[in-house]
C-alpha positions in Angstrom: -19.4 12.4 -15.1 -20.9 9.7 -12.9 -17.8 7.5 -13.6 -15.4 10.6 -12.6 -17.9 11.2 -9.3 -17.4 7.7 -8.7 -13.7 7.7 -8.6 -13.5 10.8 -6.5 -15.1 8.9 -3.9 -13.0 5.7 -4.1 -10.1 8.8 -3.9 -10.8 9.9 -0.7 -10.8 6.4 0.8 -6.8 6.6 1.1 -6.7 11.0 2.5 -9.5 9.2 5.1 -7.5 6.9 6.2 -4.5 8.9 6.7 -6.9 11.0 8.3 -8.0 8.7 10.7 -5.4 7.5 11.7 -3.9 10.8 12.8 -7.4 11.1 15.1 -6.2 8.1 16.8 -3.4 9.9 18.6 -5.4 10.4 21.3 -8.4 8.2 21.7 -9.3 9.1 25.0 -9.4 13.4 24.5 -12.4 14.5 23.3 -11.5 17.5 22.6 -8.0 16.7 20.4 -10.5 14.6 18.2 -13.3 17.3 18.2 -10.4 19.8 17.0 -8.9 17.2 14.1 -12.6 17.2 12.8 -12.9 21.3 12.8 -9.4 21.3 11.3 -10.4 19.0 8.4 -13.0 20.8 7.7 -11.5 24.5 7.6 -8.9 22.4 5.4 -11.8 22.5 2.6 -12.3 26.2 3.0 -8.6 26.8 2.5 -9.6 27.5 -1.3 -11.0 30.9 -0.5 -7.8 32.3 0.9 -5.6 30.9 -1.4 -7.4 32.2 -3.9 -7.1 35.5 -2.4 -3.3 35.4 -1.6 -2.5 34.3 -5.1 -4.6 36.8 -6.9 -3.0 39.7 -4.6 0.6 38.1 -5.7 -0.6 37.8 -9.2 -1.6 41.2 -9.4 1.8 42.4 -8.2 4.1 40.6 -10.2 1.8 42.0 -13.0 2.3 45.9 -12.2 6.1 44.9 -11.6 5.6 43.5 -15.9 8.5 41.1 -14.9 5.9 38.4 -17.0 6.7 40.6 -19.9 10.6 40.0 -19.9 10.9 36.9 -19.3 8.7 33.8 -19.5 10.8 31.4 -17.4 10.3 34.0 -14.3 6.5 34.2 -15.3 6.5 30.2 -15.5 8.5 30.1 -12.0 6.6 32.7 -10.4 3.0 31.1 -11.4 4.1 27.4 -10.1 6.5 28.1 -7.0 4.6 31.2 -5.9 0.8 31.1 -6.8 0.3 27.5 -6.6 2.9 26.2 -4.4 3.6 29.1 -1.6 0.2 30.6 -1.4 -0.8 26.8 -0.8 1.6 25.7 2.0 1.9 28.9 3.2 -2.1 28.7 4.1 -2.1 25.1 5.2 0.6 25.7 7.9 -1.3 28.7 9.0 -4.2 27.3 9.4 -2.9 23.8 11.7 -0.6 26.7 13.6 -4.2 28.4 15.1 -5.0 24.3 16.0 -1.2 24.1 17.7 -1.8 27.3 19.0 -4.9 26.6 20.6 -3.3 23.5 22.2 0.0 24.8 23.2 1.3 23.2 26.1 -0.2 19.9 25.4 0.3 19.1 21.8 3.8 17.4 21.3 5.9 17.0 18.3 3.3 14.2 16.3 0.9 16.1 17.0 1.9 19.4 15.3 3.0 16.9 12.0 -0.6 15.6 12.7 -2.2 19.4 12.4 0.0 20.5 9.6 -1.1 16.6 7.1 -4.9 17.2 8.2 -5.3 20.7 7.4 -3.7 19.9 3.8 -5.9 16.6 3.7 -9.1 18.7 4.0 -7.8 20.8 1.4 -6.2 18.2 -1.1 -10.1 16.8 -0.7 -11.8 20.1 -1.7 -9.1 20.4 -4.2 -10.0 17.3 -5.9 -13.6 18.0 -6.4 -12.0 20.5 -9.1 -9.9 17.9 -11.1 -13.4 16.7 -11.9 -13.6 19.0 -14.8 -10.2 19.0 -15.7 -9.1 15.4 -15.1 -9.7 12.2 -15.7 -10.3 8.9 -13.5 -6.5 7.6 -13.6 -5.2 10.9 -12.4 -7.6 11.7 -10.0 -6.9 7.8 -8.5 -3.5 8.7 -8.5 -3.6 11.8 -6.9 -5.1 10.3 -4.1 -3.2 7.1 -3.7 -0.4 9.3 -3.7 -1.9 11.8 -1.2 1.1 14.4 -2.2 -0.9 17.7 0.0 -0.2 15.2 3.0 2.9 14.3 2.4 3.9 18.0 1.9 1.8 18.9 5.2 4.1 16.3 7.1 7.1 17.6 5.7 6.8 20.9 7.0 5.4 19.4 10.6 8.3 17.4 10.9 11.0 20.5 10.3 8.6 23.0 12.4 8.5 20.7 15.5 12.2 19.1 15.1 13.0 23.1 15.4 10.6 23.4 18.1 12.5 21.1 20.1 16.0 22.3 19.2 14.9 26.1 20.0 15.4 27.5 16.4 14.3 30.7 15.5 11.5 30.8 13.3 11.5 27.3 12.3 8.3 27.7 10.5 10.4 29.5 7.9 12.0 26.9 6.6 9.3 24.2 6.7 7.2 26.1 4.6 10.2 26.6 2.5 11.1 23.4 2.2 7.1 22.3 1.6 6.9 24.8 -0.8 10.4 24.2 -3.0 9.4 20.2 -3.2 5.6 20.9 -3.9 6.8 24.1 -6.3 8.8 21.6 -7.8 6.1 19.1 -8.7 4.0 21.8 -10.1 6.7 22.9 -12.4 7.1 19.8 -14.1 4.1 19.3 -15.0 4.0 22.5 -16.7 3.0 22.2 -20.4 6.6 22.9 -21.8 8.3 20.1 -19.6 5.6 17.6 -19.2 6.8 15.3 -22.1 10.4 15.7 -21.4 12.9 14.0 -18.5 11.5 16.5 -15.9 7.9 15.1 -15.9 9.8 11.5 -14.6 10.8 13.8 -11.8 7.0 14.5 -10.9 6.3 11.2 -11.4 9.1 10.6 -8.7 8.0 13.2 -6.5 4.3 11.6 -6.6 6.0 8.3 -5.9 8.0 9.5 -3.1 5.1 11.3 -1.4 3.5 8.1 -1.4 6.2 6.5 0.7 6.9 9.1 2.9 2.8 8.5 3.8 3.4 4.5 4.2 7.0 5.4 6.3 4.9 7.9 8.5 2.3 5.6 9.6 5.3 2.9 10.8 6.9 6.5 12.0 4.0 7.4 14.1 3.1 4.1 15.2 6.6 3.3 17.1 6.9 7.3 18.1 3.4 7.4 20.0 5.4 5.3 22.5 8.4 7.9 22.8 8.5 10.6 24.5 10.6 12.7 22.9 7.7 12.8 20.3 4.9 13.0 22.8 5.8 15.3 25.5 4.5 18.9 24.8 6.5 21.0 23.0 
């Protein structure tokens, strides 16, 4: 157990990072930084409500007894609804009440910013978990990885890119989207489809989230000087 502790810690050297980095937008504003903290934070209590929105789902779909018919919904509807959805949908509610709350100031990084914190705080509560049910290699690799991020920035990026084009309801489809790639993941690592050609597409996914994480940072870096990116949305 001390050996799994151990590597939880070393995991949540990388979410940190990220972390910090994101607070770094704005060195100067007090306040920005004082609401990345809060945000991370509420990001660990995000289990509560999840919980609550998948077991209201769950107990739906089981008076609708579509389980009962036919186990690839049942296997769909557990890893793209209760897992995935209930997740991302949370996550971007909860960074929207931060953007929200700094509306007229916070630009297009920063709403990607709100939307990857909020998931790292929960990613970090979410790994205390995979204690019991993990061990050191995939908790390391779930962290190097840092896939809740990568999903968080996914949906910023769509969300403020239709922000700036004047979409309707762009949040829509950034959850969407979020919840599709991350629904995806899940999937594959279902019990049935581990061992076979669609766990390499997890494995890719995990791979790919942690390059769009490395690609961000360069992303963010050059796009703090732009203004396109900076000028409130």
């Amino acid at each position: 157990m001390l050996m799994l502790v151990g590597a939880l810690l070393v995991g949540y050297l990388v979410p940190l990072a990220v972390y910090f980095f994101l607070k770094s937008a704005h060195p100067n504003d007090e306040e920005y930084k004082k609401d990345c903290r809060k945000l991370l934070f509420q990001g660990w209590l995000l289990g509560f409500p999840v919980f609550g929105f998948s077991l209201l789902c769950n107990i739906f779909f089981g008076l609708t007894q579509l389980g009962d018919k036919s186990e690839i919904l049942k296997l769909f509807f557990s890893n793209f609804v209760l897992k995935a959805f209930s997740e991302e949908l949370m996550k971007y509610l909860l960074a929207a009440r931060t953007f929200k709350k700094n509306r007229g100031k916070a630009g297009f990084l920063d709403l990607m910013s709100f939307c990857a914190i909020s998931a790292i705080g929960f990613e970090m509560m979410e790994s205390i978990i995979y204690i019991f049910e993990s061990n050191i290699p995939q908790i390391l690799v779930r962290a190097i990885t840092n896939m809740h991020a990568a999903f968080g920035l996914i949906a910023g990026y769509i969300i403020a890119k239709g922000i700036k084009k004047g979409r309707k309801h762009p949040a829509v489809l950034g959850v969407l989207v979020a919840t599709i790639v991350h629904g995806v993941y899940d999937l594959c690592l279902a019990d049935t489809l581990v061992d076979t050609d669609w766990g390499f597409l997890a494995l890719a996914i995990a791979a790919g989230c942690l390059i769009l994480n490395i690609c961000n940072y360069f992303f963010m870096k050059k796009a703090r000087n732009d203004s396109y990116y900076t000028d409130p949305l």
